[in-house]
KEVEXTI-652398 format. One record per residue: x, y, z of N, C-alpha, C in turn. Coordinates in steps of 0.001 Angstrom, whole numbers, plus 500000, padded with zeros to 6 digits. Layout:
% residues N
XYZXYZXYZ ...
***
This chain:
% residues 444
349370429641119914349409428203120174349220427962121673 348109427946122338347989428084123306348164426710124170 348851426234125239348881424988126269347881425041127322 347753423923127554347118423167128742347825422576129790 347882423391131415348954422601132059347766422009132947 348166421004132784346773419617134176347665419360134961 347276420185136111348210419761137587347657418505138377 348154417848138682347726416699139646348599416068140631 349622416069140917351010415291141829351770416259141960 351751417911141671352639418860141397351761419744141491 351320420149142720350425421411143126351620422539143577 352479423353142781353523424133142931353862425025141463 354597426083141509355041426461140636356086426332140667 357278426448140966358917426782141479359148424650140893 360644425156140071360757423958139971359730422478139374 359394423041138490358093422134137658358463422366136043 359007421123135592359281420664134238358336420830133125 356907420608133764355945420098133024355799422134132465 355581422890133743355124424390133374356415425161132350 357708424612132462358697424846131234358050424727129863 357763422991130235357392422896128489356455423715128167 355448423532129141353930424214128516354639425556128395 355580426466128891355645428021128347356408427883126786 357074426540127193358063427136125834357286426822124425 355957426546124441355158426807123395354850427920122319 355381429358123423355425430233122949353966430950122924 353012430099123316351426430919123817351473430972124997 349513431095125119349360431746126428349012429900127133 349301430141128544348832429014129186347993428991130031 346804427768130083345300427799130866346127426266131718 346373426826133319346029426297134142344979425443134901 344995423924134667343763423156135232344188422226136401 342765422009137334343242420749137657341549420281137986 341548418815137833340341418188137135339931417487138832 338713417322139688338437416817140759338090415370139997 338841414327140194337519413203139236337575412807140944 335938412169140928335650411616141784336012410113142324 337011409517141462337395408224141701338180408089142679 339501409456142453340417409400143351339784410166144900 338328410966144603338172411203146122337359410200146610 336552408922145956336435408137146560337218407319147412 338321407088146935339637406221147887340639406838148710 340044408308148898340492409208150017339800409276150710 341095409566152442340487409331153533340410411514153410 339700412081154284338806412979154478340459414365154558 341342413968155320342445414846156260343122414627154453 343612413520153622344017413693152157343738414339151274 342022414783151489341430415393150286341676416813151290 341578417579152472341931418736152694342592419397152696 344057418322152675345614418531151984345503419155150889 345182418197149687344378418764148365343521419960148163 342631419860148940341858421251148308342133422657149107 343247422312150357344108423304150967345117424147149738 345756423094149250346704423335148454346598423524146942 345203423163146508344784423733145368344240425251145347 344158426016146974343721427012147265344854428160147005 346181427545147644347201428081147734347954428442146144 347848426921145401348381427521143847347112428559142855 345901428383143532345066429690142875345472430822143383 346188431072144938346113432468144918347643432833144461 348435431900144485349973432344143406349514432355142299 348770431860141598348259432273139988347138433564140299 347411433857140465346204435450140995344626434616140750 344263433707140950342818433128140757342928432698139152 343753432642138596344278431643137381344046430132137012 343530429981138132343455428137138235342386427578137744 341804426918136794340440426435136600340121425046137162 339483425015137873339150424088138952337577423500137947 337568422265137885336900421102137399336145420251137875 335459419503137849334778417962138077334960417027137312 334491415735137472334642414487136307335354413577135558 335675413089134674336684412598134708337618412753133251 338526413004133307339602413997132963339498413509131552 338802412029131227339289412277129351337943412563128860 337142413727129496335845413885128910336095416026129080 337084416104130488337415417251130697337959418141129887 339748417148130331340455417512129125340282418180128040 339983416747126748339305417322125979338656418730125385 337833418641126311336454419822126732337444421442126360 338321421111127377339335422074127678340087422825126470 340548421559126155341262421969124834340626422686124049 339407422058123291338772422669122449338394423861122610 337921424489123974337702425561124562338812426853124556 339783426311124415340992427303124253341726427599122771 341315426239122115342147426080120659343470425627121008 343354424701122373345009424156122485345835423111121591 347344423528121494348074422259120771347991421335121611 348619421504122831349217420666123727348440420384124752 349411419278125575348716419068126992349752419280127842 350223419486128985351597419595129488351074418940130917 351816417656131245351734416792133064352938416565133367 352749415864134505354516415742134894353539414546135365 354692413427134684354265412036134837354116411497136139 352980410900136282352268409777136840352582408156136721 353007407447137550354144406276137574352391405383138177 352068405860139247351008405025139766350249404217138854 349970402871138882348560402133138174347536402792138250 346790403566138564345654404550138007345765405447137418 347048406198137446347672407329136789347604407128135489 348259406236135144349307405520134123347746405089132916 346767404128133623345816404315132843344743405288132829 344383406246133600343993407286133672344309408433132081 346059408174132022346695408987131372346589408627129730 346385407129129498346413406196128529344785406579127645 343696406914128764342594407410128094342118408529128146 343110409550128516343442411177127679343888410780126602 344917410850126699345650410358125257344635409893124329 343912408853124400343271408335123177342523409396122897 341798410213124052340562411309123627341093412302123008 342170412542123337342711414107122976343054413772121356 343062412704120230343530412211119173344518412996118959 344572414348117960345839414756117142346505415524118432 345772416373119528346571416858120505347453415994121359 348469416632121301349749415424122141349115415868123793 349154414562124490349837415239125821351044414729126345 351405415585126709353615415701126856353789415678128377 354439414142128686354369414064130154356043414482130126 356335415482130770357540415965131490357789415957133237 359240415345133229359190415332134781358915414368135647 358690414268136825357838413257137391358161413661139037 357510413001139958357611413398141292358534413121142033 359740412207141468361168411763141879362054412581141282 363137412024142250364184412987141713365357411722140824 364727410561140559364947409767139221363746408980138856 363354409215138006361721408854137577362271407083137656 361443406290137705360443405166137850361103404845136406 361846403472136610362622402834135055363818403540134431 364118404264135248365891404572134725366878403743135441 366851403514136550367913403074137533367706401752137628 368195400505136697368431399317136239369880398580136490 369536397479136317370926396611136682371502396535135125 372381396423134920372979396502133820372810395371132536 371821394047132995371287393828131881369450394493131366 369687395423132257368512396221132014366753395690132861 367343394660133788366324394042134771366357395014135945 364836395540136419364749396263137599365528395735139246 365881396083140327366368396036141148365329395510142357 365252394500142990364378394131143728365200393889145125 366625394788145183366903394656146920367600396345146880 367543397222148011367491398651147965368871398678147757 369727398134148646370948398904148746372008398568147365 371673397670146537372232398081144614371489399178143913 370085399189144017369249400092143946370165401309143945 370188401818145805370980403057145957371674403649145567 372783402509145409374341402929144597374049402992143510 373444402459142668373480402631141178372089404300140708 371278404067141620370800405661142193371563406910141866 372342406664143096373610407668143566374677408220142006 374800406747141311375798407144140313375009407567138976 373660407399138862372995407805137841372480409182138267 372709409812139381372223410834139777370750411638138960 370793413207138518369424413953138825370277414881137976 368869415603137521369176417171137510368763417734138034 369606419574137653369044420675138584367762420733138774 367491421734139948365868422172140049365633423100138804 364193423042137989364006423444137202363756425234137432 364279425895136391363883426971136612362775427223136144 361579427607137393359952427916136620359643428506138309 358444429487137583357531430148138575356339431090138101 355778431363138762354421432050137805354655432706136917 356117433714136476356421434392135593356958433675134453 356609432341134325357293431168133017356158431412132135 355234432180132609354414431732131652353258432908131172 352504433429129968351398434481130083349768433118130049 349471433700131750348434432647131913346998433312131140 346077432306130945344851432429130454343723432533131893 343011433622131781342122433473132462340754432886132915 340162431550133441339509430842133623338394431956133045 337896433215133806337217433639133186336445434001131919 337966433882130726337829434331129641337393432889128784 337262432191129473337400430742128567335605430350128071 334759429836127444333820430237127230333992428784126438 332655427828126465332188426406125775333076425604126689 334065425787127793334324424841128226333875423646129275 335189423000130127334239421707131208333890423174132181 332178422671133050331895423606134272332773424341134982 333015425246135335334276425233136718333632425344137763 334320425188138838334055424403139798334412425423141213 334368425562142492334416425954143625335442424643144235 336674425417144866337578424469145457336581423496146370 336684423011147234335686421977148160336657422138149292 335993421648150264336252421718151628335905420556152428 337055419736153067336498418282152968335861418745154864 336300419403155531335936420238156989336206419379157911 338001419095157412338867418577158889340083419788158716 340505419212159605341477420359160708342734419500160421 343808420261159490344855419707159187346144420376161116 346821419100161081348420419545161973348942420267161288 349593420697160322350323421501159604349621421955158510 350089423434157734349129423830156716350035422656155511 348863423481154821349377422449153298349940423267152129 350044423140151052350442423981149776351725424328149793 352182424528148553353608425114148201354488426102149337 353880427256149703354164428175150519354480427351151793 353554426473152345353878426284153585354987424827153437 354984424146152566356345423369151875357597423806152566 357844425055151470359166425813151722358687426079153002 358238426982153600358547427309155145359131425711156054 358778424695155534358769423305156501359831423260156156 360450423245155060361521422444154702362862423603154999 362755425002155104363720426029155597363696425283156867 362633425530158020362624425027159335363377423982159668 363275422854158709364288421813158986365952421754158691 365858422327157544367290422760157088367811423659158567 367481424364159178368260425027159845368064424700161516 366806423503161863367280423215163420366832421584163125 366910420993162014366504419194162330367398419024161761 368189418810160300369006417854159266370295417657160323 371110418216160410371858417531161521372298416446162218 370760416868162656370582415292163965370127414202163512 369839414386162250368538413482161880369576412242161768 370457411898161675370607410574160948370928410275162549 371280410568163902370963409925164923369496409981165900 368571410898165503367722411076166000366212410683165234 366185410115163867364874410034163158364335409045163894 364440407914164785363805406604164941363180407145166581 363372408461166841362692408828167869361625409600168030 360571408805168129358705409743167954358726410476169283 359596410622170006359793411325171565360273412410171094 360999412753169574361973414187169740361687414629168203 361090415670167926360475416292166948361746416351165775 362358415724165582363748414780164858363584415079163554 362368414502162974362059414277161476361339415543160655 361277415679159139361335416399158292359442417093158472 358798415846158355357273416254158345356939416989157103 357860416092155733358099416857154286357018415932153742 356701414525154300355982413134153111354531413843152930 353569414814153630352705415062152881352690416183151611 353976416901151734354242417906150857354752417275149645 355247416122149890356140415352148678355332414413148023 354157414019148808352927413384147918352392414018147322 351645415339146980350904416408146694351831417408145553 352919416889145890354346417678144787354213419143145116 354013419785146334354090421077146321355763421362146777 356447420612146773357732420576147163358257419769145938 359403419958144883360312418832144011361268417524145039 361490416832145452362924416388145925363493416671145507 364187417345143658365191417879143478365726419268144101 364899419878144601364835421113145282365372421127146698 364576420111147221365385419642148792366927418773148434 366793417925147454368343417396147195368997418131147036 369054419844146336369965420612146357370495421528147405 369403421264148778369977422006150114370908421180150930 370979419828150487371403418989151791372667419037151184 373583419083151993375053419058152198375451417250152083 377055417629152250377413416430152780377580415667154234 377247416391154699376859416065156534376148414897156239 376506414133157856375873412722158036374638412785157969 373861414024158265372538414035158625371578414472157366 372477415087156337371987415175154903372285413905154126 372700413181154474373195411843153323372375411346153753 371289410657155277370910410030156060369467410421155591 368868411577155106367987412148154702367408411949153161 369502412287152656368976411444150859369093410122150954 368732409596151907368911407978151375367156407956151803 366634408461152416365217408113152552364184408965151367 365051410031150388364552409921149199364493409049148050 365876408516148797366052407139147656364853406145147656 364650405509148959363809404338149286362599405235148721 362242406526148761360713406603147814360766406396146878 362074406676145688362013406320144531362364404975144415 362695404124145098362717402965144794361499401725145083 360599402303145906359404401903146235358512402249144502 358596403583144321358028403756143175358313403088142035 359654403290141926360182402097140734359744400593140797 359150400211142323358926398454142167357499398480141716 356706399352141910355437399591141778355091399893140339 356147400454139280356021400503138154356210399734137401 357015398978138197357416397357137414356354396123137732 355987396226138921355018395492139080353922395994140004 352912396627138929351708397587139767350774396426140426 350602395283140180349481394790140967350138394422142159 351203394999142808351988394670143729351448395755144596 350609396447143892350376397683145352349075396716146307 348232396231145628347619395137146750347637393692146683 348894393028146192348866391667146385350337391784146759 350437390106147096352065389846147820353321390273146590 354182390748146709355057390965145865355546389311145595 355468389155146760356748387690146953355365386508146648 354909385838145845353973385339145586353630383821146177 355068383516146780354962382458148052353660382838149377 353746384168149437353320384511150586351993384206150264 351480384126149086349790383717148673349265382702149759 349950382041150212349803380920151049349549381156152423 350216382398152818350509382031154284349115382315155257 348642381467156378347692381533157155347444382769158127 346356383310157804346142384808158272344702384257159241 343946385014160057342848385227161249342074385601160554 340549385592160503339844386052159927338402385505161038 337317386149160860336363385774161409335779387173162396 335252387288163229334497388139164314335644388089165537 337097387047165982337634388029166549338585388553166046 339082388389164683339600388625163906339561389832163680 337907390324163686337758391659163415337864392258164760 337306391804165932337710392179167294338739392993167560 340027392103167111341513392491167158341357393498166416 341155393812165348341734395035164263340815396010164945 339418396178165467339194397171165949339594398057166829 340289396969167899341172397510169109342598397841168772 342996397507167400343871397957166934344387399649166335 343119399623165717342651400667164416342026402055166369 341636401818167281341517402181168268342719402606169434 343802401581169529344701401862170117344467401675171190 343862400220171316343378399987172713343654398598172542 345080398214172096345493396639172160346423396441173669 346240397647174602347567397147175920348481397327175524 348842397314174420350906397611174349350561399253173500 351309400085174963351577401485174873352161401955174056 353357401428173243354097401800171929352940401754170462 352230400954170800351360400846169702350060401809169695 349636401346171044348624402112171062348670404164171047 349689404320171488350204406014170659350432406053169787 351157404973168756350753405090167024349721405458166536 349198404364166923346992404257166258346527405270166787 346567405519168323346048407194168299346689408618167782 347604408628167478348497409716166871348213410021165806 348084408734165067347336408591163385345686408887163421 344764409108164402343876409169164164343511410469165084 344358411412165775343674412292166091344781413275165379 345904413413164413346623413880163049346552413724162283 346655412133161855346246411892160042347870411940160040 348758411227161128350462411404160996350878410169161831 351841409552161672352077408618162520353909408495162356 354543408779163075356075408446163452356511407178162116 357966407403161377357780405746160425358061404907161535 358858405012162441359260404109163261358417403369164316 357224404304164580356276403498165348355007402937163769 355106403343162529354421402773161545355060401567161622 356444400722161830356793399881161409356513398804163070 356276399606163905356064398146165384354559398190164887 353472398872164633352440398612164462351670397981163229 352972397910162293352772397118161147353192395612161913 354006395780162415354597394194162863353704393736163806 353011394423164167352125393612165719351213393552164562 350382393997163857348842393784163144349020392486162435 350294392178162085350725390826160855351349389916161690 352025390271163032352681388587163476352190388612165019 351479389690165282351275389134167362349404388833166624 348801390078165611347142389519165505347305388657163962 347966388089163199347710387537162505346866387980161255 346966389132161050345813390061160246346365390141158587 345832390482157652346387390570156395347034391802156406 348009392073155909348680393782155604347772394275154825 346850394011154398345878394713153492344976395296154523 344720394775155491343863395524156159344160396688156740 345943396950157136346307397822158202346442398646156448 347330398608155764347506398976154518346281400067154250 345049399578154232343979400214153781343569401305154361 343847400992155970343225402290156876344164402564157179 345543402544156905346248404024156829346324404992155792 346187404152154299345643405148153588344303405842153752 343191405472154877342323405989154750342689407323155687 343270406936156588343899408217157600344767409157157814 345962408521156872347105409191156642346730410750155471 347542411574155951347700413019155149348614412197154048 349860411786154293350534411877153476350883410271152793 349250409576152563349185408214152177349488408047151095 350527407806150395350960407423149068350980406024148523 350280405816147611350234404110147354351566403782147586 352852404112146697354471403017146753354809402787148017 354869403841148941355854403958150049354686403004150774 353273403521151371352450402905152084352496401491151864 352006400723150415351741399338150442353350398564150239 354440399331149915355377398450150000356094398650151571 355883399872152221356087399717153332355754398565154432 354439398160154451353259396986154822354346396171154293 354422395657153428355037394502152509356550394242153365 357041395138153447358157394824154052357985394765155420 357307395235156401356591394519157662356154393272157332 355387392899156667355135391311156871355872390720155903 357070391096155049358113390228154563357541389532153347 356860390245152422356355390027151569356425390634150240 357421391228150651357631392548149748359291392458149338 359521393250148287360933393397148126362342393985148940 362528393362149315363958393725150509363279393668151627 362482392783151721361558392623152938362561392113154302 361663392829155237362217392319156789362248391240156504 363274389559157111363425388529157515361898387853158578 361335387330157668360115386672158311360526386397159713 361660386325159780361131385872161579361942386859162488 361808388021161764361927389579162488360388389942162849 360740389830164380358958389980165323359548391451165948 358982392410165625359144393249166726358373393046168199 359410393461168911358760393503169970358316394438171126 357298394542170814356756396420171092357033397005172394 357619395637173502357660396583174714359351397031174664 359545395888173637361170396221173713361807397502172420 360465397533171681361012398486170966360342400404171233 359579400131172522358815401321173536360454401355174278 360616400761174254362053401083175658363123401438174565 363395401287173611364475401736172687364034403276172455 363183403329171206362814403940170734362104405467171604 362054404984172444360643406315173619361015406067174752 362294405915175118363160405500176726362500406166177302 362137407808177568361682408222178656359762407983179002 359630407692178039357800407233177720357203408517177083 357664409438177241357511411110176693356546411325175475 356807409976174529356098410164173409354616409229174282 354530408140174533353730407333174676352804408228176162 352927408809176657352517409480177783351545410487176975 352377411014175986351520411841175165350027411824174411 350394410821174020349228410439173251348096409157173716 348838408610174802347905407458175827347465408430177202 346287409037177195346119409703178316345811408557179547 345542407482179496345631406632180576346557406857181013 347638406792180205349254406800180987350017408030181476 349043409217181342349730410372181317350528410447182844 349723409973183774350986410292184829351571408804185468 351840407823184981352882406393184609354324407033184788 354770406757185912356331406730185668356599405929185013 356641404275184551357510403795183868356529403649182979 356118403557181743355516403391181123355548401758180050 356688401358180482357168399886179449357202398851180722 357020399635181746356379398105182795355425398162183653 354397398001182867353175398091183781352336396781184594 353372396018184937352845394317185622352184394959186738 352458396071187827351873396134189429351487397786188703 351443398591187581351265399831187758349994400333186701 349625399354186062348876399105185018347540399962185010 346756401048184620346087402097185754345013400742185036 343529400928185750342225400460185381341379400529184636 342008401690184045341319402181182969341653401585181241 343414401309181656343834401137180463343812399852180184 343650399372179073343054397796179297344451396914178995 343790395789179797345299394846179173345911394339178021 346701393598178091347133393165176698346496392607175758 345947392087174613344932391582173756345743390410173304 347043390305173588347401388726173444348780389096174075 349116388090174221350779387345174581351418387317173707 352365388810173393353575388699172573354208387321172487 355074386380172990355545385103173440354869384542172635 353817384000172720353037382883172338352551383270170844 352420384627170516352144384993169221352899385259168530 354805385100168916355773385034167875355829384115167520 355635382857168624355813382040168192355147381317166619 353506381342167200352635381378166167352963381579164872 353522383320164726353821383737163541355009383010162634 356223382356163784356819381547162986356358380408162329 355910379637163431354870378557162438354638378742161333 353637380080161719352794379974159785354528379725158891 354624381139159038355954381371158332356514380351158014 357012379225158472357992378030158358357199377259157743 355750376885157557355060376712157116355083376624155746 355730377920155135355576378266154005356556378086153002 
***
């Protein structure tokens, strides 16, 4: 009775629900994972190398076991099955709006073969954690607690030995196979399962600690650098939830697993929320548009708007494919209340740039920068970037870094008489553009 495991959000062996079921079939199991070209169309270049980094890495833990694909998965699938004489299908569920119908037309193709979604990429799947007349949670911190008390289970026990795999080789009438791809950018950190665990040991033993006083600082190498491993599932969160202690700096850590699963959960409840306003008032509110409209976002998307806190975001993100959350959230706030821009726009090209761009966290992140979103910032919360460069990056250390204009700037958050010539000035008047932004806002 042979299974089908279709990897896609769970490029790992260790700790994977879905590779349980598929062994406990009691046959042999054929390892797939399907390239459809839809999802590498709406990837930015540094996402898909993540991917085909880490689809490299679970072929060589399956000794070259992996059957690598093209096309689109309910023509694959299928293909697959028949090719092996499989019962089953074995995934670990997909919560996303493309997933979800993606998954809806396997299913129909595969007719009498089940496919058996086990698992999922949280460490409480998407529609368990409800208010008690069974209505989803639309502010985090009831969310949390009722989180916290519905808790998780263990990490699953699985690893290449769960299972007697089938060899791509031996398989014969099936879909083409395929040559991993190479998208030919240059990742900051490696990718795949293996290099997961190495990140996440590294942090366990010189970051968790500090972290719950040190994460909001892009000046001090503070944070986990786990969100592209945890998009790609070569890491469980139940796996990291079982290292963290009760230390301030492990609770401070599971609460920012929480907010992913609770981003995911709003997104399952209401998927057209990944590109429209959650808060449907906001349909209204007056946004910039036109040629300097686009002006602004170029010098934005460039990092050449004059305010130094920002402009080391936008370049950080574009010469890594990584950006600090804490400088993601002043540069979400300047693109929506100092340029007046739609969150869809900044929204879009960070998923085009980001390694670790995940629809929930990314577009409800945006959402809650421009207060449009569930548990959204207070509309007339303006950050203010020189004041949050002087909090956040007191010594300029981070912003020196990545603004080579500024590299030798002693003060870097007051540049009225020190401003070098090169680096250009401001592209508007914080002042005059909070104001603005309240307007609309009050407006509404």
């Amino acid at each position: 009775m042979p299974a089908v495991l279709w990897f896609r959000r769970d490029l790992r062996l260790a700790d994977l629900p879905a590779l349980q079921a598929a062994a406990e079939s009691d046959g042999d199991v054929i390892a797939c994972y399907v390239l459809d070209p839809r999802l590498k169309s709406s990837s930015g270049a540094r996402r898909l190398q993540y991917l085909y980094d880490a689809l490299r890495d679970l072929h060589e833990s399956l000794d070259g076991r992996l059957l690598v694909t093209r096309g689109d998965p309910k023509t694959r699938i299928p293909a697959l099955v028949k090719a092996v004489d499989a019962t089953s299908v074995h995934v670990s569920e997909d919560h996303t709006p493309f997933g979800r119908r993606r998954d809806d037309e396997v299913r129909d193709a595969l007719g009498d073969v089940e496919l058996i979604a086990t698992g999922s990429p949280y460490l409480v799947s998407p529609g368990r954690v409800t208010k008690g007349d069974g209505t989803p949670y639309k502010v985090f911190t009831p969310f949390y607690d009722a989180w916290r008390k519905h808790g998780w289970r263990k990490p699953a026990d699985s690893g290449k030995k769960s299972a007697r795999w089938i060899d791509p080789g031996d398989v014969t009438g099936g879909p083409a196979v395929v040559d991993i791809p190479d998208a030919g950018v240059e990742l900051e950190l490696p990718a795949g399962e293996r290099a997961a665990r190495q990140q996440w040991k590294k942090f366990l033993g010189d970051g968790v600690d500090g972290y719950d006083d040190d994460r909001n600082r892009p000046d001090l190498a503070a944070t986990s650098r786990m969100s592209a491993h945890l998009k790609f599932g070569t890491i469980h969160p139940r796996t990291m939830a079982a290292d963290l202690g009760r230390g301030k700096g492990a609770q401070a850590y599971l609460r920012e697993l929480a907010f992913r699963d609770f981003y995911a959960s709003v997104v399952h409840e209401w998927p057209d929320s990944t590109w429209w306003n959650w808060n449907k008032s906001f349909d209204a509110i007056e946004v910039d548009d036109g040629p300097e409209a686009e002006k602004a976002f170029e010098a934005w998307k460039a990092g050449k708007t004059g305010f130094p806190i920002v402009d080391a975001g936008m370049r950080q993100l574009a010469e890594t494919g990584f950006m600090h959350n804490r400088v993601r959230m002043i540069v979400a706030s300047f693109l929506v209340k100092d340029l007046h821009l739609p969150w869809q726009w900044g929204a879009r090209w960070f998923l085009d740039q980001l390694v670790d761009g995940d629809m929930a966290n990314n577009q409800h992140g945006w959402q809650w920068a421009a207060g449009c979103g569930t548990d959204a910032a207070p509309y007339f919360r303006v950050f203010n970037p020189t004041t949050q460069g002087k909090k956040f990056d007191p010594s300029g250390d981070y912003i020196r870094r990545w603004v080579s204009e500024l590299a030798d700037t002693d003060d870097v958050h007051k540049l009225e008489s020190t401003r070098p010539s090169d680096y250009p000035e401001p592209i508007v008047d914080h002042g005059q553009e909070r104001a603005e932004a309240l307007r609309r806002y009050g407006a509404l």
